[in-house]
C-alpha positions, 0 to 999 in steps of 0.5 A: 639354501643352495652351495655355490661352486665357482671357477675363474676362467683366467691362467693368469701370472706374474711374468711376461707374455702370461701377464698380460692376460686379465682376469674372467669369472665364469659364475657356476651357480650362485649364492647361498643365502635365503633369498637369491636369483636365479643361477646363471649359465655359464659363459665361455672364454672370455667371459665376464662375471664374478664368482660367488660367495657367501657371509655369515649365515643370517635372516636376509642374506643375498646379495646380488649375483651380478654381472660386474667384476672381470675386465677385458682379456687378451689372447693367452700368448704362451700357454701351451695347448695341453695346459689349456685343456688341462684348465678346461678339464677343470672347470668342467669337472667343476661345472659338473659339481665334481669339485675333488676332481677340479682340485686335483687338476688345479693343483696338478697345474700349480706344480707343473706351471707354477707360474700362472696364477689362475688355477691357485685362484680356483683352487681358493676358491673351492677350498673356501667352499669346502669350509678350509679357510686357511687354505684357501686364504693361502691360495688367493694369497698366491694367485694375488703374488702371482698376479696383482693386477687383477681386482677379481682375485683381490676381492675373492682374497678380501672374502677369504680374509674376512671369513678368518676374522682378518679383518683389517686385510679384507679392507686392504684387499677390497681396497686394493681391487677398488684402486685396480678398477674403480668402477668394480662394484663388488669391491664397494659393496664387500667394503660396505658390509666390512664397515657396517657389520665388523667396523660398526661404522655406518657412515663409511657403510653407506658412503660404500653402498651409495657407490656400489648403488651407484655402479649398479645398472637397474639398482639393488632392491637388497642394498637399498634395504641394507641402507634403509636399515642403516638410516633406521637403527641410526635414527631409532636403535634396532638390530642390524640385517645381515650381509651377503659379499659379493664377489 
């Protein structure tokens, strides 16, 4: 088992010019399952991957680290240079695994530059890490009103959500971020295991890993298992595999 640290490469908010800018994941190292791939490097700005997560420790974990999940990111307008660096100092402490630190630099931000959205993200992201799942909830869930365009955040909120038993808000935020970019298959496939695992609803399931299946370049060996399982205990009975989100 490996600890996963992740850091959203945005300075997103709510306001204009800072609106504008969409939202990128720079994924740190990933997973924490039994199985996993090999962690990536890091990408510089603007790069485009989600960070990671992880669900319910089980038998199979392991969902893929997968390179889908950021969209396109305009010139951040309007952030100051020092602020700029500030971030960067974050995320380096953070791809240092010095996560305390990370904090402190993120939350320094959330009260100087109250409006950008990208540091309460980040800051969710390691509290979620870190086992406070309430705070981190609390943050996603600021960085989301700060920024509710952006389906990255959405998803890392519906994570969050789903890790304190709030179910019925994971598949709001899931939802939300599938209606943001219909082609995010982290989304789909958190929904999927929402369904499959919480709901008991396998129908919805697989109609949710058929989709992320679907936007997965070279396919999933996991997911195909997960919907093999599903089509054997409905057809025979059996225990249920467990799932690993993606973010």
């Amino acid at each position: 088992m490996r600890s996963a640290e992740m850091a959203l490469r945005a300075l997103c908010a709510a306001r204009s010019p800072l609106r504008t800018i969409a939202a990128a994941v720079c994924v740190v190292i990933a997973g924490c399952a039994s199985t996993h791939e090999p962690a990536p490097t890091p990408t510089p700005p603007p790069a485009a991957a989600p960070a990671g997560a992880q669900a319910p420790a089980s038998k199979a974990q392991g969902a893929p680290t997968s390179t889908a999940g950021a969209r396109a990111k305009e010139t951040p307008s309007g952030i100051s240079v020092d602020v700029q660096r500030q971030f960067e100092s974050g995320l380096n402490a953070l791809n240092a695994g010095h996560a305390d630190e990370a904090a402190r630099v993120f939350l320094a931000l959330t009260k100087s530059n109250a409006d950008l959205a990208g540091p309460h993200a980040n800051l969710g992201l390691i509290y979620r890490q870190s086992g406070k799942s309430a705070e981190s909830v609390a943050e996603l869930e600021q960085a989301v009103r700060l920024d509710p365009q952006q389906p990255v955040f959405q998803n890392q909120l519906g994570i969050s959500y789903r890790q304190v038993g709030q179910f019925a808000k994971a598949r709001e935020a899931y939802e939300k971020a599938i209606a943001l970019d219909p082609s995010y298959p982290a989304a789909y496939l958190n929904l999927g295991i929402l369904f499959d695992l919480y709901f008991w609803d396998s129908k919805k399931a697989l109609e949710f890993y058929d989709r992320y299946l679907a936007l997965t370049p070279g396919g999933d060996d996991k997911v195909v298992k997960w919907v093999a399982d599903i089509k054997n205990r409905t057809q025979q009975g059996g225990n249920k595999l467990s799932r690993q989100e993606q973010p």
